[in-house]
N, CA, C and O of each residue as an XYZ file, in Angstrom:
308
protein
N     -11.081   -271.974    -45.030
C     -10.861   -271.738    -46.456
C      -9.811   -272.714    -46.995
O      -8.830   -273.072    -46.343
N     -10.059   -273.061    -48.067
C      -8.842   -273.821    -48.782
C      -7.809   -273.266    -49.520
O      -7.933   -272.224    -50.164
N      -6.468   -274.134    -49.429
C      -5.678   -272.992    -49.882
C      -5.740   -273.292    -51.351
O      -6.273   -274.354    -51.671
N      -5.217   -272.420    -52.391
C      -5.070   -272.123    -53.746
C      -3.731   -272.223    -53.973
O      -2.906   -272.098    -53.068
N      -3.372   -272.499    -55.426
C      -2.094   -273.024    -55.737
C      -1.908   -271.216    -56.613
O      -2.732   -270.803    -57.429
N      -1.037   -270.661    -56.302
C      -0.560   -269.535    -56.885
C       1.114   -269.581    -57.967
O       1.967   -270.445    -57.762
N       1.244   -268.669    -58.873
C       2.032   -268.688    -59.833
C       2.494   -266.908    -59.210
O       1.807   -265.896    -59.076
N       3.884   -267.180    -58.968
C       4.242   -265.724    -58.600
C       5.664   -265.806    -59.948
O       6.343   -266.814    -60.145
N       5.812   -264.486    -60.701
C       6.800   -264.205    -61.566
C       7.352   -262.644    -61.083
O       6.567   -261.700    -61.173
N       8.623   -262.451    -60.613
C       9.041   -262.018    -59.942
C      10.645   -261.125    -60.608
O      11.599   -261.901    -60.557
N      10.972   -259.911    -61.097
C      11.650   -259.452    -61.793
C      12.525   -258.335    -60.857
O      12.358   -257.115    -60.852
N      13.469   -259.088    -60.096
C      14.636   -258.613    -59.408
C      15.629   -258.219    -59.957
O      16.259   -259.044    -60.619
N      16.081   -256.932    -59.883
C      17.258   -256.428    -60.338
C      17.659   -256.658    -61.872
O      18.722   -256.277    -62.361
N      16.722   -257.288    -62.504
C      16.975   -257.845    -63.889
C      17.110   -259.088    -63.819
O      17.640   -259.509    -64.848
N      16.843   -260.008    -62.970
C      16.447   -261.489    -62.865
C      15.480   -261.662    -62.568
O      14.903   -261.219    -61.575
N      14.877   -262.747    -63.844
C      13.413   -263.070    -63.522
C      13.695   -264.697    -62.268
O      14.511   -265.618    -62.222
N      12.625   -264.318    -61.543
C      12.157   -265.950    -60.448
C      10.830   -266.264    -60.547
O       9.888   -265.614    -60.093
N      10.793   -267.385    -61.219
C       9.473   -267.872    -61.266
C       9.270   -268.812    -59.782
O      10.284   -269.375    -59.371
N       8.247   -268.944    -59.153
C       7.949   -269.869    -57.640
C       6.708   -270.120    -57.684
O       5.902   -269.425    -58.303
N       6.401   -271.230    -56.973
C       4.931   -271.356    -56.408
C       4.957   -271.675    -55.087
O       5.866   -271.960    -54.307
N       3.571   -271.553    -54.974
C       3.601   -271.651    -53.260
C       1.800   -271.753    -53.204
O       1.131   -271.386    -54.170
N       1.247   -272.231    -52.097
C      -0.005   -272.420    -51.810
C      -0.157   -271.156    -50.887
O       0.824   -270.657    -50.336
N      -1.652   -270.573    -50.718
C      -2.162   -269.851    -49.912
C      -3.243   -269.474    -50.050
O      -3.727   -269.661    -51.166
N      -4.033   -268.838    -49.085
C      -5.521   -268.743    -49.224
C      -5.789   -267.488    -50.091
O      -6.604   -267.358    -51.004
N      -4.984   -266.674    -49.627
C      -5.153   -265.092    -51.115
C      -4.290   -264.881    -51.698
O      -3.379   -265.685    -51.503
N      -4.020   -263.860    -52.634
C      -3.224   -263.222    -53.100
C      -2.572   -262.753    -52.288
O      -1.517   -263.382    -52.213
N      -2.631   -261.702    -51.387
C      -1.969   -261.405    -50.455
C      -0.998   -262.204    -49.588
O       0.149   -261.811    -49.375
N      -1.588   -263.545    -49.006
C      -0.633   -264.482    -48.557
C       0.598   -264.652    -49.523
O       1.769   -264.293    -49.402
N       0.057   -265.197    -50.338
C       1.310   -265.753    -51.472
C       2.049   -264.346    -51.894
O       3.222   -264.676    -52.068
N       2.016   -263.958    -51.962
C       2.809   -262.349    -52.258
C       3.829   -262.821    -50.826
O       4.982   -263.250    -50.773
N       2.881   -262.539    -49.823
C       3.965   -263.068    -48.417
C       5.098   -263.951    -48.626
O       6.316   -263.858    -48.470
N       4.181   -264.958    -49.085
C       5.179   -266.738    -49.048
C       6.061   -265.973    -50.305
O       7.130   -265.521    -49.895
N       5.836   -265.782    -51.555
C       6.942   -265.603    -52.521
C       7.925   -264.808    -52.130
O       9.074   -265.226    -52.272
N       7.650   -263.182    -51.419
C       8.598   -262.717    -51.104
C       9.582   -263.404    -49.955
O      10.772   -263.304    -50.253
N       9.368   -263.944    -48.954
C       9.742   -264.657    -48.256
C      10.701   -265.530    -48.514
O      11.622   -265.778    -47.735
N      10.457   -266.313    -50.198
C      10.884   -267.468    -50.504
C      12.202   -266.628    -51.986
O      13.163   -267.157    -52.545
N      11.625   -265.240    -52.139
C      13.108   -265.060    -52.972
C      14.113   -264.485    -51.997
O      15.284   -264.861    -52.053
N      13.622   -263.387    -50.900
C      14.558   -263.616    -49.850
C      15.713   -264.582    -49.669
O      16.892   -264.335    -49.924
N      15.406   -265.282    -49.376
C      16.565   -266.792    -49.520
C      17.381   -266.420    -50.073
O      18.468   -265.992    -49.683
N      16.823   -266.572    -51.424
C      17.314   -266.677    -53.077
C      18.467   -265.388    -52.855
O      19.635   -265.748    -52.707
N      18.200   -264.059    -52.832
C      18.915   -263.370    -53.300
C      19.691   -262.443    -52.195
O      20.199   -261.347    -52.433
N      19.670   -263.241    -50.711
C      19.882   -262.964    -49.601
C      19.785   -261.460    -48.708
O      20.685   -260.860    -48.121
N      18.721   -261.210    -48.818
C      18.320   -259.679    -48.002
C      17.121   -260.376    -46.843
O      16.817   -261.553    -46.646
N      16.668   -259.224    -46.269
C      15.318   -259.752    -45.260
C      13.983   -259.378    -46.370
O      13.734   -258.494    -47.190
N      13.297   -260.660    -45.828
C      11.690   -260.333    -46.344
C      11.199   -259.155    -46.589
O      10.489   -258.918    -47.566
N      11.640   -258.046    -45.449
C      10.926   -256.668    -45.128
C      11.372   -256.167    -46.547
O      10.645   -255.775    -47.461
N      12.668   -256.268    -46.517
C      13.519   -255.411    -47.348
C      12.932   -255.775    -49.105
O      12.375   -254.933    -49.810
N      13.164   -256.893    -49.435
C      12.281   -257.652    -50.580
C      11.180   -257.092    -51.139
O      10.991   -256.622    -52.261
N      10.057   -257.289    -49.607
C       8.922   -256.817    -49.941
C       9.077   -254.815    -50.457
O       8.589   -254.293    -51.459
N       9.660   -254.337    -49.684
C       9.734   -252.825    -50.259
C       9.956   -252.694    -51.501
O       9.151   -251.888    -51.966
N      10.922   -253.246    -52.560
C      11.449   -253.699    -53.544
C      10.007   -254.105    -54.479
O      10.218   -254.187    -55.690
N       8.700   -254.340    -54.058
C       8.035   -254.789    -54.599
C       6.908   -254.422    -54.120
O       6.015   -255.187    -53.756
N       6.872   -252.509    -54.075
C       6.056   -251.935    -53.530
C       5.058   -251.560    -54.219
O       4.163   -250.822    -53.808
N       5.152   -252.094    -55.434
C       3.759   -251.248    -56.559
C       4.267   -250.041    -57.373
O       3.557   -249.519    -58.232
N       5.668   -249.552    -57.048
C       6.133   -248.335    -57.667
C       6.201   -248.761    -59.136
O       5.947   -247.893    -59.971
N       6.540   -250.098    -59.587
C       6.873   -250.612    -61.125
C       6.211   -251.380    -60.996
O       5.441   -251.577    -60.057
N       6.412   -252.077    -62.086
C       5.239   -253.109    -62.790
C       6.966   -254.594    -63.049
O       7.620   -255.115    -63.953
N       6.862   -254.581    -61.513
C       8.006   -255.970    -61.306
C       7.637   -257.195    -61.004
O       8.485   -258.067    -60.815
N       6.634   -257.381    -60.936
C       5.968   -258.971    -60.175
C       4.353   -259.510    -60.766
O       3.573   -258.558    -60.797
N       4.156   -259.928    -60.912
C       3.085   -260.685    -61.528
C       2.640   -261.884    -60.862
O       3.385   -262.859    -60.961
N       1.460   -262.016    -60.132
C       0.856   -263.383    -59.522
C      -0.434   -263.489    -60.267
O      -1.224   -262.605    -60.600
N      -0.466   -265.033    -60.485
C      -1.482   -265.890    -61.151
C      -2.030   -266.761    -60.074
O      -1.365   -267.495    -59.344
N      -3.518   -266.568    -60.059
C      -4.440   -267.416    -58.786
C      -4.852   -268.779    -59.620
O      -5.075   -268.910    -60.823
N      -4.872   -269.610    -58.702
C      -5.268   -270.597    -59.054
C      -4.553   -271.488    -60.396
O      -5.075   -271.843    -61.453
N      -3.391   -271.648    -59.969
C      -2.716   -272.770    -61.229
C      -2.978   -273.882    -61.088
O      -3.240   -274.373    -59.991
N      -2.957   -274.597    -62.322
C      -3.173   -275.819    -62.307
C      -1.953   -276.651    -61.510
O      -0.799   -276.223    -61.515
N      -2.326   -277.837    -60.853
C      -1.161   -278.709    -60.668
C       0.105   -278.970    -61.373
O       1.296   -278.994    -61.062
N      -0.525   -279.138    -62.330
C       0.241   -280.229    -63.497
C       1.478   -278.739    -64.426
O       2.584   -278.941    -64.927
N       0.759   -277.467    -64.346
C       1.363   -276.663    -64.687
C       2.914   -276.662    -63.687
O       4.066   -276.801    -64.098
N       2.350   -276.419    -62.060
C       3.858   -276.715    -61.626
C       4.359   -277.529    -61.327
O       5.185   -277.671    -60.426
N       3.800   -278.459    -62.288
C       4.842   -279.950    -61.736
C       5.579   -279.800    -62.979
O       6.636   -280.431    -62.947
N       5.295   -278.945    -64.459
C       6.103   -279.196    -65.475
C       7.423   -278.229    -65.291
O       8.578   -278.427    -65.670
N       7.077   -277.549    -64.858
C       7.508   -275.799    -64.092
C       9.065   -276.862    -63.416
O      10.196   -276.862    -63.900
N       8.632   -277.551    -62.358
C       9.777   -277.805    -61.945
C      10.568   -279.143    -62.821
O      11.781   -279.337    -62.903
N       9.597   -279.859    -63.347
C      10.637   -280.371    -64.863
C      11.557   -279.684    -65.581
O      12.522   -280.269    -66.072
N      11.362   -278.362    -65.723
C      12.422   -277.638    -66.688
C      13.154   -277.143    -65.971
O      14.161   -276.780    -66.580
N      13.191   -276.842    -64.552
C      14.423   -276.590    -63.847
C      15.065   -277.345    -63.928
O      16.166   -277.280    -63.379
């Protein structure tokens, strides 16, 4: 399978994180994003992911973005 360019928007504690990341589903990239705000806001993945269990309406992923969308994405950072 090929991977897909995904748009994850991500609403922590009252900070929004916008990221991208490649992966073959939705599900992956849910993986890779949580994974990748981990970092960001220093807890474990596990812990993240609980945080973003479906109880609220905190995270939002978009399949299939265009390139050029996150290449502007990281222009405005």
């Amino acid at each position: 399978m090929k991977k897909k360019l995904f748009k994850g928007t991500f609403n922590y504690a009252g900070e929004t994180y916008v990221m991208f990341t490649h992966a073959i589903t939705k599900e992956w990239a849910f993986l890779n994003f949580t994974s990748q705000l981990s970092k960001k806001v220093g807890y474990k993945p596990s812990y993240v992911r609980g945080y973003f269990n479906g109880a609220t309406d905190n995270y939002y992923i978009k399949e299939e973005v265009k390139e050029d969308e996150s290449k502007d994405s990281e222009k405005d950072s």
